[in-house]
N, C-alpha and C positions, 0 to 999 in steps of 0.2 A: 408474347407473340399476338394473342389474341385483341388487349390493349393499342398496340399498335395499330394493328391493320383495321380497328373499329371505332377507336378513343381519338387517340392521339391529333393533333393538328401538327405533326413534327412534317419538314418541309412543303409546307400546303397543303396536307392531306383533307383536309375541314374542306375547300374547295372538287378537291378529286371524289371526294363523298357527295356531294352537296349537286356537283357536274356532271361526272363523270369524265373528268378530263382537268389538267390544269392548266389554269388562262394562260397562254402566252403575254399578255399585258398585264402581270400580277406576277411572274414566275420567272425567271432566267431558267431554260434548259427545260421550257415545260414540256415538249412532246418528247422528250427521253426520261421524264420524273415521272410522265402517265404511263410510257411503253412497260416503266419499270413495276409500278404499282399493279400491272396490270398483272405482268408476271408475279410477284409478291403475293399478291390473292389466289392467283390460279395455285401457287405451292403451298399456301396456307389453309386453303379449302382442303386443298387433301390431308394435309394433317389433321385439319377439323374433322375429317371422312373419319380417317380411321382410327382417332381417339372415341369416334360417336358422338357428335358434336354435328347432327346431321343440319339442324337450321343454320348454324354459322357456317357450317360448309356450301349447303345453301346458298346464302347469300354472298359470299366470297366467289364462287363461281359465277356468279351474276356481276358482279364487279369484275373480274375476271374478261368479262366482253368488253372493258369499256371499250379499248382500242377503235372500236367502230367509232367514238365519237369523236377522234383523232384521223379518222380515214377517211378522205374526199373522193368517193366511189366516182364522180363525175372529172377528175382529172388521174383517179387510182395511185393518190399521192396518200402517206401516213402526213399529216401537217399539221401545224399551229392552229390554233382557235382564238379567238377571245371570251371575256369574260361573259359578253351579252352572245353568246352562240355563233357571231359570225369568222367565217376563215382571214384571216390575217393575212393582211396584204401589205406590199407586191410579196408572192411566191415567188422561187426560183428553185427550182429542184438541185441546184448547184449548189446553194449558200446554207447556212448554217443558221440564217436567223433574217426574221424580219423586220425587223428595225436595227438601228446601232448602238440601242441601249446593251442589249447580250445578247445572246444566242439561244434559239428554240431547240437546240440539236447539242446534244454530246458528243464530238470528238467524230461522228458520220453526217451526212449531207440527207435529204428526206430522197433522194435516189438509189442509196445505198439502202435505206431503211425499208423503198419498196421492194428491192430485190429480195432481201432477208423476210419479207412481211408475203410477200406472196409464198415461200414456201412455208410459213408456220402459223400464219392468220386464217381462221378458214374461208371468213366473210370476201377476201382480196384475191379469192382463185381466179375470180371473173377479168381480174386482170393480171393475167400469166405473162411470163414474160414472151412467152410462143406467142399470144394473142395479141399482143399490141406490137410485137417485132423489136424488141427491144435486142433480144440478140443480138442483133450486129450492130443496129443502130447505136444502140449504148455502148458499146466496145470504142467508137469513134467520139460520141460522147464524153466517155471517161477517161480521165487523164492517167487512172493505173488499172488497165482493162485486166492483166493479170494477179492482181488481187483477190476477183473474185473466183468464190469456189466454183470447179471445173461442172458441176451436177447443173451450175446456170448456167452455162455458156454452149452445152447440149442439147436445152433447148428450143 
């Protein structure tokens, strides 16, 4: 476990170390392989906790933030990056990917990942779905308004 999450260069990881994020121009499906990584650390840190393994937990928790380097606080989009730090364009909070080479996104759109990311990211409270009124507005947005869980849509 520990190999993994500190060694390994298995799916880009040498890059998500190195970034804290993995390039979308280097990566197919990179802002759902960093969402994931990110979760990955955050559960591995705790095992590192409580085998006593306090500096690798440590520092797994601190990876654990990356997310932030994947969240565009100024559109309060989770999204794509590139290699050299800049966000990947054109964005479309609808699509799945920035270019046509593959897709930044597994199987949800960066819309759906905001909804899910505002209730589990802390740093993306500032953009609630009550604050920017997505509530309804999204509902007409989205093409399957009841999909999402009912806890968004109150409010």
């Amino acid at each position: 476990m520990k190999k993994r999450a500190m060694v390994d260069d298995y799916r880009r990881l040498a890059f998500y170390r190195k970034l804290g994020y993995i390039p979308a121009d280097r990566e197919p499906e990179s802002v759902s392989k960093t969402l994931e990584y990110v979760y990955d650390d955050w559960a591995v840190a705790h095992v590192a906790s409580a085998v006593g393994a306090t500096d690798d937990a440590k520092l797994l928790l601190e990876h654990s933030r990356n997310y932030r380097n994947v969240f565009d606080a100024k559109l309060c989009f989770i999204r794509p990056r590139l290699e050299n730090g800049e966000w990947a364009e054109p964005f479309d909070p609808k699509g799945m990917g920035h270019s046509k080479q593959w897709r930044d996104f597994t199987n949800v759109t960066p819309g759906r990942v905001r909804l899910a990311s505002n209730m589990i990211l802390p740093d993306t409270s500032s953009c609630s779905v009550a604050e920017k009124h997505l509530s309804r507005s999204w509902m007409s947005y989205s093409t399957r308004a009841q999909s999402f869980p009912r806890m968004l849509l109150l409010t």
